[in-house]
N, C-alpha and C positions, 0 to 999 in steps of 0.2 A: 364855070360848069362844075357840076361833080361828079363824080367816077367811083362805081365800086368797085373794089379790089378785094378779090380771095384769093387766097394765101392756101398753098398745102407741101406736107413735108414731101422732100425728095427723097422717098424711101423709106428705111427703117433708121430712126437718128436716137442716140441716145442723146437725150440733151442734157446728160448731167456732165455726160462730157466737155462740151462748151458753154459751162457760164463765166465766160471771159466775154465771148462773142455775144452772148444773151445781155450781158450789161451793157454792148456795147448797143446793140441792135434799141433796146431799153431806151440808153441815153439821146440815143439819133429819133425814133419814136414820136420822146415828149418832146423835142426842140420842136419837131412837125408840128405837133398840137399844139404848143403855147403857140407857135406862129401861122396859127386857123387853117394849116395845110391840113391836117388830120382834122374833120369833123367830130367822127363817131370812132372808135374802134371795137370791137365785139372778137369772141370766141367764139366756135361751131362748137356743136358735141362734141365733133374727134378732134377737137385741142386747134382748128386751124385758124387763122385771123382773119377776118374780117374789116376793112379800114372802106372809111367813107373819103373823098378827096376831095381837095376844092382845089382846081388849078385852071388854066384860063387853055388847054389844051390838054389833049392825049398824050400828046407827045412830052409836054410838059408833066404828066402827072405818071410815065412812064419813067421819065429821070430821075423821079422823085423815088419811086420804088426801085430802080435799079442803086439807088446808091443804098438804101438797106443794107447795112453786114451780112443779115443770115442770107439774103439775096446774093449778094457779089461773092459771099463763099459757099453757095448753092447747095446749100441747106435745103433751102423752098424754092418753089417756084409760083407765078400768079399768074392771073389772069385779072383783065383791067376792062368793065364795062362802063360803055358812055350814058348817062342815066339823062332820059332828056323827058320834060314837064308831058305830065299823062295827059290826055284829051281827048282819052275814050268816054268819060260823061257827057263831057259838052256835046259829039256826037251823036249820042245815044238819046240826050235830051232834045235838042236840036231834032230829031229824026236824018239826022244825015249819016249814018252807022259807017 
């Protein structure tokens, strides 16, 4: 299944103060993607992240974002939606609305 996950800072953060944790968060990231756990990942206008997920559960692609750096030093915080195949056409087409 995949799950979007948005991402927003906790507050006012200066992040030039933590690019220790930024590299860290960074290097934990790409492992995700090289390993097709991260699909997509995107930025908002106000700088938030965006990540597309592929994990065989919620609960499983919840682990996956709690173990995040800027996450477990709560930095950010997210929210995690379960994206599930649209079938408002077929309906619509169908006439079954």
């Amino acid at each position: 299944m995949q799950y979007l996950v948005l991402t927003h800072d906790n507050g006012t953060i200066n992040w030039n103060n933590h690019t220790i944790l930024l590299k860290a968060e960074a290097a934990h990231v790409w492992e995700l993607y090289k390993n097709n756990k991260i699909r997509s990942i995107w930025f908002t206008d106000h700088k938030d992240a965006v990540l597309l997920l592929e994990a065989d559960t919620k609960d499983q692609a919840t682990v996956m974002i709690e173990e995040l750096p800027l996450v477990k030093s709560k930095l950010i915080n997210y929210t995690i939606e379960t994206l599930l195949p649209y079938t408002g056409l077929e309906r619509i087409l169908d006439g079954t609305n």
